[in-house]
PAVEX-346463 format. One record per residue (C-alpha): residue in three letters; z negated, y, x negated. Coordinates in steps of 0.5 Angstrom, whole numbers, plus 500, padded with zeros to 3 digits. Each point is the difference from the previous one (the first is absolute). Last residue first. Example, Ala and Ser with C-alpha at 12.3 -4.5 7.8 and 13.67 -1.06 7.14 Angstrom:
// residues 2
Ser486498473;Ala498493502;
// end
This chain:
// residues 522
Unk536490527;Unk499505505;Unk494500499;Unk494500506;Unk495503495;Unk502504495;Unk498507502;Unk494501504;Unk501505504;Unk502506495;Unk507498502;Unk503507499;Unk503500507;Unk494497503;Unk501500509;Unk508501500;Unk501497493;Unk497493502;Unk503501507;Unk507500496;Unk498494496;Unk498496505;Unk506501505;Unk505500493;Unk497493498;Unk500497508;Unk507502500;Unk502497493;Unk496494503;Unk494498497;Unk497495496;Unk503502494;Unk495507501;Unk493496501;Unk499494494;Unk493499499;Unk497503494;Unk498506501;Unk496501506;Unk503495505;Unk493499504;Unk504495505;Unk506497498;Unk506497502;Unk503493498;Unk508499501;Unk500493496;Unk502503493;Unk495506501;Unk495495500;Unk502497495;Unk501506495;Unk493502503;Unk498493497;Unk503501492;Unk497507499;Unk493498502;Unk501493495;Unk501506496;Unk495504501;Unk496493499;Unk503498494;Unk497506497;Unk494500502;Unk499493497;Unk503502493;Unk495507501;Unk494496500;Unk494505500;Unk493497498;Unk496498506;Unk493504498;Unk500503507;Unk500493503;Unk493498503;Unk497506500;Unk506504504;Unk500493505;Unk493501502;Unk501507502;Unk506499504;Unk507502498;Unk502507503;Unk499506494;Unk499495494;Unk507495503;Unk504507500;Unk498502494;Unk502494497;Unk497494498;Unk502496495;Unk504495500;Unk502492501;Unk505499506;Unk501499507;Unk506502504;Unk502499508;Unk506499504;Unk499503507;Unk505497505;Unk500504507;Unk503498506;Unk504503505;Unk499501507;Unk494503501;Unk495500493;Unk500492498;Unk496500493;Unk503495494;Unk496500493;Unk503496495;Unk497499493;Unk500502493;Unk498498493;Unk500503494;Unk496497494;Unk504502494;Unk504493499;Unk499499507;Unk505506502;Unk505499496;Unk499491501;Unk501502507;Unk506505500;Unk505496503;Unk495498504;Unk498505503;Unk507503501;Unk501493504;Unk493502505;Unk504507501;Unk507497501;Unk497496505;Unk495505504;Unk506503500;Unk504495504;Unk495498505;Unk499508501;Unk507501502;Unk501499508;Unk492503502;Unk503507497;Unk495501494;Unk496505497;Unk500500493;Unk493501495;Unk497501493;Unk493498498;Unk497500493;Unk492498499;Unk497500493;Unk496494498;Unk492501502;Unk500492500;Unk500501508;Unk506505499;Unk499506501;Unk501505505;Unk498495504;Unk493501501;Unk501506505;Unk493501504;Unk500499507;Unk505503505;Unk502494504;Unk494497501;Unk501495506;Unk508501500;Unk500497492;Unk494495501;Unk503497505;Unk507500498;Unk497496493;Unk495495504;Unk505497504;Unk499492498;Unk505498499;Unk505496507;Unk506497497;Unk507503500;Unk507495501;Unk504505505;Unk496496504;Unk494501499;Unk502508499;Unk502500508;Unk493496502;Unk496505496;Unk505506504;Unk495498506;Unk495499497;Unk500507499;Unk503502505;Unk494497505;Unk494502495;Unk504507501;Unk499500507;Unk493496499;Unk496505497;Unk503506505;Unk506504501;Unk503497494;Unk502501492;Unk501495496;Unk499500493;Unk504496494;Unk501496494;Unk505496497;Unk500495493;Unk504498495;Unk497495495;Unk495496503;Unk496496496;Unk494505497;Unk500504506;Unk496496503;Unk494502496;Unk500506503;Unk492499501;Unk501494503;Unk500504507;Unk494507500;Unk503502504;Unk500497505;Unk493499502;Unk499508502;Unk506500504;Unk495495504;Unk494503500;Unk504507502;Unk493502503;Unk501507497;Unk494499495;Unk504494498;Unk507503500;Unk497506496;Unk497495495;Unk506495500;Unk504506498;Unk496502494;Unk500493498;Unk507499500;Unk502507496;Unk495497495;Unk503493500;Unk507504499;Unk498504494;Unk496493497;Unk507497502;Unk504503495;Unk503495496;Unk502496506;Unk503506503;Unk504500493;Unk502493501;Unk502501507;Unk504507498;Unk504494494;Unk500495506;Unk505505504;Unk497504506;Unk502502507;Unk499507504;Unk499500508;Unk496506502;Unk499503508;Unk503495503;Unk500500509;Unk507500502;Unk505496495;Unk505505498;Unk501496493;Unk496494500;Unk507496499;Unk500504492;Unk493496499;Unk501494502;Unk508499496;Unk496505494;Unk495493500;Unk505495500;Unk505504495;Unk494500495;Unk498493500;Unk494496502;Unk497503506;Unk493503502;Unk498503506;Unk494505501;Unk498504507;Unk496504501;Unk497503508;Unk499506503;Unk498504507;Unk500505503;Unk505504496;Unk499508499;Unk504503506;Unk507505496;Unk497506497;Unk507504495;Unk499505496;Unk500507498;Unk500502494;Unk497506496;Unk503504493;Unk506495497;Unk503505494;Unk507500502;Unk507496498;Unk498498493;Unk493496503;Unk503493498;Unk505501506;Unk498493504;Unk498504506;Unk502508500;Unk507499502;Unk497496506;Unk495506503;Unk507504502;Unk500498507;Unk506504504;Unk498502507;Unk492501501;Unk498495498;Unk495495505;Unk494501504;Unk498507496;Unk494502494;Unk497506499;Unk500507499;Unk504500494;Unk504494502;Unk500493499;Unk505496504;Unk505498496;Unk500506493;Unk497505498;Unk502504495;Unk495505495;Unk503505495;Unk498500493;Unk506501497;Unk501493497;Unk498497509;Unk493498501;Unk501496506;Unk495498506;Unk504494503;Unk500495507;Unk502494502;Unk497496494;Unk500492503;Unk506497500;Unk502503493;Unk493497496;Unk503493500;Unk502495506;Unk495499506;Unk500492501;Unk500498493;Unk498506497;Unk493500504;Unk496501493;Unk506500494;Unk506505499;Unk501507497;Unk505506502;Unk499502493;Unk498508501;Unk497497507;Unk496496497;Unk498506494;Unk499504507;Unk495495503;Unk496499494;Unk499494495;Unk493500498;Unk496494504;Unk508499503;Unk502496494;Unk503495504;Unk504504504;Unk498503506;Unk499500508;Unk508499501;Unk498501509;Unk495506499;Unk493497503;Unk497500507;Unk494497503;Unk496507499;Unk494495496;Unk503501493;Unk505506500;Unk497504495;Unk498494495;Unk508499501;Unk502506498;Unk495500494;Unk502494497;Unk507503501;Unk499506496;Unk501505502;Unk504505495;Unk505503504;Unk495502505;Unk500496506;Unk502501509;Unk499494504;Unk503498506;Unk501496506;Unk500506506;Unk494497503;Unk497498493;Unk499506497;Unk498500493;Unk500506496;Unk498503493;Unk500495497;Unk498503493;Unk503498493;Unk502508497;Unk496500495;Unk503493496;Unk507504501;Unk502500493;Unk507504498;Unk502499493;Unk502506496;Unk507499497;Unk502504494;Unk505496496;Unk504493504;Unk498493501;Unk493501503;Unk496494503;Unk499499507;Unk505496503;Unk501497494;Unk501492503;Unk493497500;Unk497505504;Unk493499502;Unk498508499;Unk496502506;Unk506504502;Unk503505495;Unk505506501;Unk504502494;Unk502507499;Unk504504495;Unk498506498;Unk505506499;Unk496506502;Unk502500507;Unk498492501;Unk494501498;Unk498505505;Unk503497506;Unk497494498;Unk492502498;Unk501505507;Unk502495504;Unk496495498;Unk494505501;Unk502501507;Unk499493501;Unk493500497;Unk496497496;Unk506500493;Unk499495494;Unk506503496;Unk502496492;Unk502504495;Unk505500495;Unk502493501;Unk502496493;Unk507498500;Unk502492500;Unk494498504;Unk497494499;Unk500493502;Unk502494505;Unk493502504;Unk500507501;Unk499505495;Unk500508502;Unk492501502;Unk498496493;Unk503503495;Unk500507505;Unk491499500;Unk501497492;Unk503508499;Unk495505504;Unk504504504;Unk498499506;Unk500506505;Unk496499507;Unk494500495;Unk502508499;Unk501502507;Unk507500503;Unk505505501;Unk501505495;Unk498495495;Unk505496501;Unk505506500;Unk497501493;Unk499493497;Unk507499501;Unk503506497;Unk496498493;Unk502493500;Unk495496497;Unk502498493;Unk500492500;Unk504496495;Unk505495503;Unk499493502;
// end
């Protein structure tokens, strides 16, 4: 990374508008605030922003930009793709962590109004108890992701498999446009919030646009009924192609909140991490127990996972009903389709655990060795994921005495999200710890690890492994949620579609300060 010489004018018009703790410029903070999971950023940020107030949102980006600042909005910082992290001089990072209210909840007009930088922890403690919850209900990493870094990534995960990812939950916008104006967009309006849109909707340009259209300043999100009951099912299966075949079946089934599948390599690393999840367990067992969920409580705690030593693929879900025995009703209902598409029962231990303390502490950041951890995604039309999950286990394999000979090993993650299926393959390797790792890796992780040495060979046949997946995945018509600075964006797009997008960039930021090289045009 380049050296840092705080930029005087940033300082200045930062100053004008924030008070001094709102104005980091402390150099291990920026190392830390501008590093997402894959890496660090290419150009040091000058500053980072942590605005209290819209209007101070407002201010800081109208400012910046008028003095020849970049601005590069961040979420809870999970990013895996440079969402985040500065690849052009002069950029002042946008920290929404002051802004995270829940601002209103209206249950008769089926809405709930955030600040950007919510988190979905927070959203759903809030809901608790109303009988409602927003339909995509937050990634995996809801504990610190927020509600407009979801929106910016158009993320996926709780309630996918019936809901789809963020885009068919957001339904209003308060933006923060490059000159410090601010639009609204869907039902939100200055005064309130309408029924419907008023004509034209333009919410959706600023879903899945890595923060370069607007600086994201409040949402409004969709409440659909919080389901009566739930039940968990597990299913495994011998092979990949039996398994993906179940899963891609499941597609617009009514009533499934998750669905995602395993390979045996995740299994082992689940095995490896059992104290965390015979921890998580525990704590259900106990709420169950004081609630007199006796019966739920007892499940838990099957074979203590040991199951998954002979299974190699393997499929979990929740199933949502009216009432207990609605969803015990469907669930037992798609056990029988999954038996006969060759599934055997497991235990369901991991969905359970998964829905029922959706947003506890992340452990999976590292790997249960305390490896680093690299994720890379598509997301598929049901027709073509067979085939490239295919080519991705053959590229696998083609590197296999590569990756054992530094100790780089890999698997499979698929997670069903309406109609598309979603193939995460994921990489684990010795290394050190990162400033990444040290701000959001658990205290017990960072004691045990932070004397890992560095191994650079490792790193670097990750990346381009990395590399090597997205060129699959572009081979096999995948798209991309939180496309940052990796993915491809610009050769996917229509002639047409290249000039519309280029226009409204230029009409909204005509000298590019919205965080510039995301979605490139490669």
């Amino acid at each position: 990374m380049t050296g840092r010489q705080p930029h005087a004018a940033a300082l200045r018009c930062l100053e004008k508008v924030l008070e001094p703790d709102a104005v980091v410029t402390d150099p291990d903070q920026l190392t830390s605030l501008a590093h997402d999971i894959a890496g660090p950023a290419e150009v040091d940020p000058v500053a980072a922003a942590i605005p209290r107030s819209v209007e101070e949102l407002s201010a800081v980006v109208g400012a910046a930009t008028r003095s020849g600042l970049n601005i590069v909005p961040r979420g809870g910082g999970m990013s895996y793709s440079g969402g985040y992290t500065p690849s052009e001089p002069n950029c002042i990072l946008i920290d929404t962590r002051r802004l995270a209210a829940v601002q209103q909840i209206n249950v008769v007009d089926r809405y709930v109004v955030v600040e950007a930088g919510c988190t979905w922890r927070t959203l759903h403690e809030a809901l608790a108890g109303s009988g409602f919850r927003t339909p995509f209900f937050g990634p995996l990493s809801g504990r610190v992701s927020t509600v407009a870094g979801a929106t910016s990534q158009n993320a996926a995960f709780f309630g996918s498999a019936a809901h789809g990812s963020m885009d068919g939950t957001v339904i209003g916008l308060e933006v923060v446009l490059p000159d410090g104006r601010i639009l609204h967009t869907g039902v939100l309006r200055p005064g309130g919030v309408d029924g419907q849109p008023h004509g034209p909707d333009l919410s959706h340009l600023f879903v899945g646009d890595c923060g370069t259209f607007g600086v994201k300043a409040r949402l409004v999100l969709r409440l659909v009924p919080a389901p009566g009951g739930e039940a968990f099912v597990s299913v495994g299966f011998d092979d990949p192609s039996a398994m993906l075949a179940a899963q891609t079946a499941l597609a617009g089934r009514q009533g499934i909140g998750e669905c995602f599948g395993f390979d045996q390599k995740s299994h082992q690393n689940i095995l490896d991490r059992r104290h965390s999840f015979r921890q998580k367990a525990g704590a259900i067992a106990t709420i169950a127990v004081q609630s007199g969920g006796i019966a739920r409580a007892a499940r838990l705690s099957v074979d203590k996972l040991a199951f998954l030593e002979d299974v190699a693929y393997s499929l979990h879900l929740s199933v949502e009903g009216d009432n207990t025995n609605h969803a015990e009703t469907r669930s037992n209902r798609i056990l029988r389709e999954l038996a006969e598409r060759g599934g055997r029962e497991l235990p369901d231990v991991i969905p359970r655990i998964t829905r029922t303390r959706p947003f506890g502490p992340i452990t999976a950041l590292l790997g249960p060795q305390g490896e680093n951890w690299l994720p890379v995604h598509g997301v598929l039309s049901l027709s073509a994921v067979e085939a490239c999950y295919r080519d991705l286990q053959a590229m696998m394999a083609d590197r296999s005495a590569e990756m054992a000979e530094v100790g780089v090993v890999a698997t499979i993650l698929t997670v069903l999200s309406g109609r598309a299926l979603i193939l995460e393959p994921q990489f684990f390797w010795p290394d050190c710890l990162s400033p990444f790792h040290l701000n959001h890796v658990t205290a017990e992780q960072v004691r045990n690890h932070k004397d890992s040495p560095a191994d650079f060979e490792a790193r670097a046949l990750v990346h381009a492994l990395r590399k090597t997946a997205i060129e699959i995945f572009h081979r096999n018509a995948a798209c991309h949620m939180q496309i940052g600075r990796i993915y491809p964006f610009g050769s996917r797009l229509t002639e047409t579609q290249g000039e519309i997008i280029a226009l409204i960039r230029s009409t909204i930021d005509p000298e590019g300060r919205l965080n510039p090289g995301v979605l490139r045009s490669d």
